[in-house]
N, C-alpha and C positions, 0 to 999 in steps of 0.2 A: 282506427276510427279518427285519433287527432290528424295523422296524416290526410285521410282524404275528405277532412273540413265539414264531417257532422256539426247541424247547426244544432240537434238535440236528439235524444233515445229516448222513450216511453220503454218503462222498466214491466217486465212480465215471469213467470216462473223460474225460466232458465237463469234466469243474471243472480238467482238463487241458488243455484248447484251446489258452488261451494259455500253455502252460507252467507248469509249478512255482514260479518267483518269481511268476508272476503272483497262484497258486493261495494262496502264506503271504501276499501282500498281503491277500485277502481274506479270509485268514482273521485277522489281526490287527484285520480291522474288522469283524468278525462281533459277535454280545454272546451268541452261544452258541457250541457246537464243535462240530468238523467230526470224524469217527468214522471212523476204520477200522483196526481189530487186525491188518492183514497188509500195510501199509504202511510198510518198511522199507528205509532206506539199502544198496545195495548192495555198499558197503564195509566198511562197519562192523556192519552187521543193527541197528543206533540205530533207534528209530522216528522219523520224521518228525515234525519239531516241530508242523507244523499240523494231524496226523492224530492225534489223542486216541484210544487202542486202543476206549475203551469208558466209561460214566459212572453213577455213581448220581442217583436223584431217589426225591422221597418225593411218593403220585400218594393223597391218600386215607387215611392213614397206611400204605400200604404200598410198601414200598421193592422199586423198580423200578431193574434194571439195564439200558441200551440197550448193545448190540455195534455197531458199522460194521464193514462189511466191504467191500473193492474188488473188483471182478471182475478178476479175474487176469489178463484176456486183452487189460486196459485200454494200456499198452503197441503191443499190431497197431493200436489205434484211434485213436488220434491219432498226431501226428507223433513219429518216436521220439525226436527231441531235445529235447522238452518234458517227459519221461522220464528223464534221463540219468541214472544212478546210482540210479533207484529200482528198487526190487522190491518184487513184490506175490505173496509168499506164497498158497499151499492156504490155500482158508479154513476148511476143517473143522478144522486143527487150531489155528489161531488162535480160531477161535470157542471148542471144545474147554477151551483154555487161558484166556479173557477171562474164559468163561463159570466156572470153579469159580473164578477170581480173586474174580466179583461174589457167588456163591454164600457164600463164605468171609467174607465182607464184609456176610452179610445180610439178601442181595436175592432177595424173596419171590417175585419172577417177573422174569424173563431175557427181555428181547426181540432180537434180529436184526436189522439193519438191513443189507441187501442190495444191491447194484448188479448184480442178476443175477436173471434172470425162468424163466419157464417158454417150451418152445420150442414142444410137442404142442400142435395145432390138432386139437379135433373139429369134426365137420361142426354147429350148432347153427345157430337160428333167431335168435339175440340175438349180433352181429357182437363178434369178440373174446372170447368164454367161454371159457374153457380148461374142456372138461368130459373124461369119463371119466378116462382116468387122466393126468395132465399129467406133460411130462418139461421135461429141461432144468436149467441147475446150480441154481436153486432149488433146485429137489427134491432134485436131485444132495447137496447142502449139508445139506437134510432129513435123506434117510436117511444119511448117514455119521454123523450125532449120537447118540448114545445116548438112548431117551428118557429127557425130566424134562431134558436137561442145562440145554437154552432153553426155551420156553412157545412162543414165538410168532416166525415169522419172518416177515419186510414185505419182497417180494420189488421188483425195480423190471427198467428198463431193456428189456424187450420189448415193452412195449405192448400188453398183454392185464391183462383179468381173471382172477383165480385166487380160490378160495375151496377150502380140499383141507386133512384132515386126514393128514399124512404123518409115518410113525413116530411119533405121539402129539405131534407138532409142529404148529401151526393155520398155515397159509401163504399169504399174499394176497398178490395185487400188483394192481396196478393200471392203469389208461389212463393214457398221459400229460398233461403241460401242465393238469391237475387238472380234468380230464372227471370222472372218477369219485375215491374215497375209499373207505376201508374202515372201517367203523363195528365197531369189538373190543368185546368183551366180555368179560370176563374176573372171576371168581368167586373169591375168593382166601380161604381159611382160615388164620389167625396158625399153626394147627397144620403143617397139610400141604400151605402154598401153594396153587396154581393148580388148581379142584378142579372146574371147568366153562370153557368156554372156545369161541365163537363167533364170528362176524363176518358182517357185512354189506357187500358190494360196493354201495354207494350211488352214482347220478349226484349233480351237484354243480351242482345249480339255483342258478340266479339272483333266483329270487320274494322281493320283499321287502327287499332286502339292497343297504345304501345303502354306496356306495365311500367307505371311508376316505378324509377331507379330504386328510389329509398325502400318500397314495400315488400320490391323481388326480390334487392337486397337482405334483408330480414328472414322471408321465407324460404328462398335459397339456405343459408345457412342452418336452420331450423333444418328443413328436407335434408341439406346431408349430412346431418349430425346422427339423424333417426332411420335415413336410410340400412344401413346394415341392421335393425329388427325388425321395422315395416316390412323389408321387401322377402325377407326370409320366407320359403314355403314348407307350408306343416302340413301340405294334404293337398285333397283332388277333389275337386265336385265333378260329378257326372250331372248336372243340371244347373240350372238358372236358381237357385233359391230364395225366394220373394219371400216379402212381411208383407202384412197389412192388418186393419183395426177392426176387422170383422171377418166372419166364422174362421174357418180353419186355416191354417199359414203353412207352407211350406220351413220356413224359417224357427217357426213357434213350435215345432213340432222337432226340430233339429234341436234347439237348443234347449227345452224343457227332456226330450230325452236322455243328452250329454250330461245334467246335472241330474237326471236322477241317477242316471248309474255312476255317475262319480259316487256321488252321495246312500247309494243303496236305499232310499224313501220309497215307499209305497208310491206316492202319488209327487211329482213337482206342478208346481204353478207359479206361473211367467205372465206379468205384465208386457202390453205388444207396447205398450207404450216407451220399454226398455230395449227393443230390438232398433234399430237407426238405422240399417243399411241389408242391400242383398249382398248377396255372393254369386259371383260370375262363373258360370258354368269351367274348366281347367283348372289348372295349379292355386290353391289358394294362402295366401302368403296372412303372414301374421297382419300387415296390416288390415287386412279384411276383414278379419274376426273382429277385429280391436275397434275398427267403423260399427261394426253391429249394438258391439255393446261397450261403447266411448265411456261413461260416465266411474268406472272406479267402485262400480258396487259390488257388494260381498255375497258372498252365498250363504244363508242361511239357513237353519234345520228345526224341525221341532215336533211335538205329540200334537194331535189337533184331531178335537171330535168331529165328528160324522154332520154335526148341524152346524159348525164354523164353515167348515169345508161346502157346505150347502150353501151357507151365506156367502164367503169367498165366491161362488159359483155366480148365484144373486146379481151381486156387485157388478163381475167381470159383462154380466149382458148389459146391465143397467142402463147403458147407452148402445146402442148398435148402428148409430151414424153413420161409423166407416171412418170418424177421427178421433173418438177417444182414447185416451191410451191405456186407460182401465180396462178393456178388451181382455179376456184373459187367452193364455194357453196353457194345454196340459198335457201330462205325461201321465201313464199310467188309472186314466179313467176317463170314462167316454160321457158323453153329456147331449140332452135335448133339451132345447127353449123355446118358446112360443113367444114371440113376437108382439102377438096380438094380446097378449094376459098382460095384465097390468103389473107395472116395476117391483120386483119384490116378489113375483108371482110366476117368473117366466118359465123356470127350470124344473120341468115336469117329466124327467128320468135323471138318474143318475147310476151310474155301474162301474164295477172296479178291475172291469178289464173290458179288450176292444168287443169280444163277441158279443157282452151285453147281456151274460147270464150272469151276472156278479153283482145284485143290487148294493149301492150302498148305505150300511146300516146306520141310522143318522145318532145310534146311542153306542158306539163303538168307536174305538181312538187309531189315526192309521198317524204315520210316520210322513213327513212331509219337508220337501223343500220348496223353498221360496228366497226371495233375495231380498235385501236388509231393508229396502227403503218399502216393500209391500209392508214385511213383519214390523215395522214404526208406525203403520196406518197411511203410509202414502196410496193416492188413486182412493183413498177412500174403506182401504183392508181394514176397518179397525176391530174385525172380527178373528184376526190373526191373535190379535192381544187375549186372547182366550187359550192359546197352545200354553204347551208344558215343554221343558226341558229343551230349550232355546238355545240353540247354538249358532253363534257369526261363523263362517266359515273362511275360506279363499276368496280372489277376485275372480268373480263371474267368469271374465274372460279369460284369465289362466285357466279356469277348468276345462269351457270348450274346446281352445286351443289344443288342451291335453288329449281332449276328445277325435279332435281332428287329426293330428297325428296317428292316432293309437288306430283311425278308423277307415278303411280302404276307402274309392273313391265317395263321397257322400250323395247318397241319392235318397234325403226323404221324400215319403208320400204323403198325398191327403189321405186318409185313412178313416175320416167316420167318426172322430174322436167329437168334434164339434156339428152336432146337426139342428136345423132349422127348421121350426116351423110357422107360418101366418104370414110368410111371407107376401 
């Protein structure tokens, strides 16, 4: 990122992964700064030394304020002790509050910087559009501003396109891993600021565009150091194996299998939120598995009543967007939700095998795997903290891995484990 001349990063869950010393390491080797106005000590309400609230720059002679802002909800999403002592403020009044600071100071336009996207899916021909009316704390974050306070919020963190003029606010976000970009426009009068204001959702073609020496050099070295594990093949898919953050997965259903039977537990459950990548139908080599489940997390084991396991169940619908990553999947027990019953209310069967003659008993203890960062209360599990006889296991991905070896060519099914209804 120093090499290709970020002028600044709005800090959001992930730059959390490895924890917060990890997080001020990198930012002391940064040569720009990392943003976010709602990013505050929990004992003291101090801001975080590597979270800068907000920044001036002069773009054209005119003075440009950037905002960061953290999604609040960043804390359920990675582990919570990579967290300890921080809090992450409402952003509308942090923004509120940054914003007349830069205003006061000068700044002819106010932009946002966001770790928080749009959730409303219309049905559209071009995959990913957020068209008619998009929700979700973007927008959320939109309308509670007053217009004029920001110009322009840069929405992130869902993985959709957005282009939506909300409360006199211009608000895009984006695809990830820099699929697309958003081409602004912005019209600025010395008298009365921001006085036209557009943007473009642009793919981000490769035609023409020769790699930086210094960065291929870097990566280069890196790829052939790792080459001989990556490229190693531990197995075979007979199909395409997709994830996704609602009802049943192909993927969710492979990998919550692979740990129960390492593990011998009654029932596993799997955050989709923890799956990252497909697997391409032929040979699949270790780095594939290792893209699925990138993060370094452990496998874990424990006793867990009948009414945890209900509430774990609860949770995993909680949101059925299509981007949460609290989504759950499972092994070893089949499940219906109703859509339309209100949060907390959805999960109106439960059974302890796929035919669905096996009710489960909600005052009975079954045997369960899950992986370290649910059983800490990530995504929101804090019903997990209710098991007995807790055991950290291996890394997730060793297991599969082992799984995938040991297991001719892989062809899971959708199987009925996850069904719907109100829809």
């Amino acid at each position: 990122m120093n090499i290709a001349g970020f002028t600044a990063d709005a800090l959001g869950n992930h730059n959390y992964d490895r924890g917060q010393d990890h997080m001020a390491r990198i930012a002391s080797a940064a040569a720009f700064p990392f943003l976010s106005a709602n990013t505050v000590f929990a004992d003291t309400g101090k801001q975080a030394p590597w979270a800068k609230p907000s920044m001036m720059l002069t773009m054209n002679c005119v003075r440009v304020g950037l905002i960061g802002v953290t999604n609040p909800e960043a804390p359920a999403l990675v582990s919570p002790s990579a967290l300890a002592n921080l809090k992450f403020s409402d952003p509308a009044p942090a923004v509120k509050a940054e914003a007349a600071n830069l205003r006061r100071q000068g700044a002819q336009v106010v932009i946002a910087l966001f770790h928080g996207g749009a959730t409303q899916f219309s049905a559209s021909t071009e995959p990913y559009f957020v068209k008619g009316n998009p929700e979700g704390p973007a927008i959320d974050l939109a309308k509670a501003l007053a217009p004029g306070e920001i110009d322009v919020l840069v929405a992130d963190h869902t993985d959709v396109k957005v282009r939506a003029m909300i409360n006199g606010i211009l608000v895009v976000e984006n695809l990830s891993k820099g699929r697309t970009y958003s081409d602004i426009d912005l019209h600025v009068s010395p008298r009365d600021g921001v006085v036209y204001k557009t943007a473009r959702v642009r793919p981000a073609w490769n035609l023409g565009v020769v790699p930086d020496a210094q960065v291929k050099a870097s990566i280069d070295r890196y790829a052939e150091a790792l080459k001989p594990i990556f490229n190693e093949v531990v197995g075979e898919s007979g199909t395409l194996i997709t994830r996704s953050r609602g009802g049943e997965s192909l993927m969710g259903n492979l990998v919550t299998d692979a740990l129960r039977a390492k593990y011998g537990s009654q029932i596993a459950l799997q955050n989709s939120g923890g799956l990252r990548a497909d697997i391409d139908a032929g040979p699949v080599s270790y780095g594939e598995v290792f893209n699925v489940l990138p993060f370094g997390n452990q496998a874990a084991t424990l006793k867990l009543p009948g009414t945890a396991i209900l509430a774990a169940l609860e949770n995993g619908v909680s949101d059925f967007s299509g981007s949460a990553g609290r989504f759950i999947r499972v092994s070893g027990i089949s499940f219906t939700y109703d859509q339309s019953k209100p949060v907390g209310q959805c999960v109106v069967a439960v059974f302890l095998d796929q035919a669905r003659t096996q009710p489960l008993d909600p005052n009975t203890t079954n045997t369960v795997f899950t992986n370290h960062f649910m059983l800490t209360g990530g995504d929101n599990y804090t019903m997990l903290a209710q098991g007995t006889d807790k055991v950290t296991r291996d890394i997730l991905v060793n297991d599969v891995i082992e799984y995938v070896r040991a297991t001719g060519p892989l062809n899971p099914q959708i199987e009925g484990r996850i069904q719907v209804l109100g829809k």
